[in-house]
C-alpha positions in Angstrom: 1.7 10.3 -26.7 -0.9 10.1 -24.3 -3.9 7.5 -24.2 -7.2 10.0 -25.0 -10.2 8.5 -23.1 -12.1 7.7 -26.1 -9.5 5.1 -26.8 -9.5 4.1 -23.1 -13.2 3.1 -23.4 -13.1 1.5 -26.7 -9.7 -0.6 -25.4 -12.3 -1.8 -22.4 -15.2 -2.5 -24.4 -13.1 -4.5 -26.8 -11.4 -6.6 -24.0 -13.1 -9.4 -22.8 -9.6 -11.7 -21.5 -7.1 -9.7 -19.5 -3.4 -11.0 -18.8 -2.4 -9.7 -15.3 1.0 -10.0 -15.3 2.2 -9.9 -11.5 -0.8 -10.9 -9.8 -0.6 -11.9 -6.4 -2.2 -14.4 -4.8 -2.7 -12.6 -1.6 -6.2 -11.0 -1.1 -4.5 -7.7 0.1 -2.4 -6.9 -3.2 -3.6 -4.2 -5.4 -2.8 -6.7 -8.6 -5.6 -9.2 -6.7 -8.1 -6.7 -5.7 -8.1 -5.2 -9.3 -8.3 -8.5 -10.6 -11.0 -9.4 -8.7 -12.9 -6.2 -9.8 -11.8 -7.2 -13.5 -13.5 -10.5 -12.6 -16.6 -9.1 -11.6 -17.0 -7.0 -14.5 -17.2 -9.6 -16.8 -13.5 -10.1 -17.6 -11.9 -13.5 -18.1 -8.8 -12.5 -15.6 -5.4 -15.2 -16.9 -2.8 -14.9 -13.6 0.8 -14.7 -15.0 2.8 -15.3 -11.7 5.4 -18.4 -11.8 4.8 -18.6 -8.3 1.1 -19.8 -8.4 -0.4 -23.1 -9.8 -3.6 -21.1 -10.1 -4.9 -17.6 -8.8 -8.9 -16.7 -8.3 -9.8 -20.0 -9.8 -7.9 -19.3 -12.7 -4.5 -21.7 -13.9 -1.5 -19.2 -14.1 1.2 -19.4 -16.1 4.9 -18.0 -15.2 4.7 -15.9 -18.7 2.9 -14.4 -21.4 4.5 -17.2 -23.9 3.3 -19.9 -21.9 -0.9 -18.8 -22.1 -1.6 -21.7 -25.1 -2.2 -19.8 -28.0 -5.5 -21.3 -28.8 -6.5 -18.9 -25.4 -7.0 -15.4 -26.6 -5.4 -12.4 -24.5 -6.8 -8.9 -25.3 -5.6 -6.9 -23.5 -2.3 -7.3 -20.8 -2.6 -5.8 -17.4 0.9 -5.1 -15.5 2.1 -5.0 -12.2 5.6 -5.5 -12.1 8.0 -2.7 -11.6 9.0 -0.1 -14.3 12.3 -1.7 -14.9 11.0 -5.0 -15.9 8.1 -3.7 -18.0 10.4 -4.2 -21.5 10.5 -8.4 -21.9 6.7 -8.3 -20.7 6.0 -6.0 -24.0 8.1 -8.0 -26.2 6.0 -11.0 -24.6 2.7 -8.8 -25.2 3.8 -8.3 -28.7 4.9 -11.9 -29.9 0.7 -12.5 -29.7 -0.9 -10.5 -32.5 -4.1 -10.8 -30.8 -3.4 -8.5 -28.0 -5.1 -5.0 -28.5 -3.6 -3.1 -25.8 -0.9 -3.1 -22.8 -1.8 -1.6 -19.9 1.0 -0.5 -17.2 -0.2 0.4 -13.6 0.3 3.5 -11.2 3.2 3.9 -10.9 4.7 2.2 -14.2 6.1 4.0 -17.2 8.5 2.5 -19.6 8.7 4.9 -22.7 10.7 3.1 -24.7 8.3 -0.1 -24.4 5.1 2.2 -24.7 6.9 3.5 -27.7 7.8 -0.1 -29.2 4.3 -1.3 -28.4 2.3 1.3 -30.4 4.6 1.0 -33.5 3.3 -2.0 -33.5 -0.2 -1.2 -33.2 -1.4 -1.7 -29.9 -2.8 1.0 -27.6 -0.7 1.3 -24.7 -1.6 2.4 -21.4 1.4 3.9 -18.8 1.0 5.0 -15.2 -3.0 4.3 -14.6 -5.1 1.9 -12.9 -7.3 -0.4 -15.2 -9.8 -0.4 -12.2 -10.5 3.5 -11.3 -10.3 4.3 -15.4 -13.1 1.3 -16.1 -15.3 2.9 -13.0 -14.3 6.7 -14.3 -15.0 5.9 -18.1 -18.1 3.0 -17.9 -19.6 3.7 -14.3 -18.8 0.4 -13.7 -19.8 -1.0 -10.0 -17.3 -3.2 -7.4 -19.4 -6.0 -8.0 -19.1 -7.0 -4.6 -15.7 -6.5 -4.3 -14.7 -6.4 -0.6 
């Protein structure tokens, strides 16, 4: 069941806190450039990388369960590769706040996306959040470099 764009936009407009699950602290890495763009958009960006005290001035935590829940996660960004999309969903899903999951270019888990809009939430497969917020709200870099 693909992800119509009206639903795209609304799932953007909604979000204001985006979990990036995989983000890198390296300046090069797709996951930190679009998180930088996320920044710079006016989204709160929460790193989930175990390997990182903090990312782009953000703490980040090495899950999904470990973001206190007294913070609020809209909407969960991933970059991790298709075959460990599943537990990041069943994360995504243990916090009823979380409106959407959103898996990059190049990952697709159909059975997650399936177990994560049974449960409600839009879910996103094989796009980038950056180029569909640009495409679908003429957003700007913001600077990005």
């Amino acid at each position: 069941m693909p992800t119509d764009d009206a639903q795209l936009r609304e799932l953007l407009q909604r979000s204001r806190t985006v979990a990036v699950v995989g983000l890198s602290d390296k300046a090069d890495r797709d996951s930190n450039q679009v998180a930088r763009y996320l920044q710079s958009n006016g989204f709160r960006v929460i790193p989930v990388n175990p390997m990182a005290a903090e990312i782009l001035g953000e703490t980040s935590y090495p899950s999904l369960t470990a973001i206190p829940p007294t913070t609020r996660v809209d909407l969960v960004d991933i970059f991790r590769r298709s075959d460990q999309v599943e537990p990041v969903v069943a994360e995504a899903l243990e916090r009823p706040e979380v409106l959407g999951i959103w898996m990059q270019l190049g990952v697709a888990h159909p059975a997650a996306a399936a177990r994560g809009r049974a449960a409600g939430r839009v879910v996103v497969e094989d796009r980038c959040i950056m180029q569909e917020h640009r495409r679908l709200l003429g957003a700007s870099d913001g600077g990005r470099p």
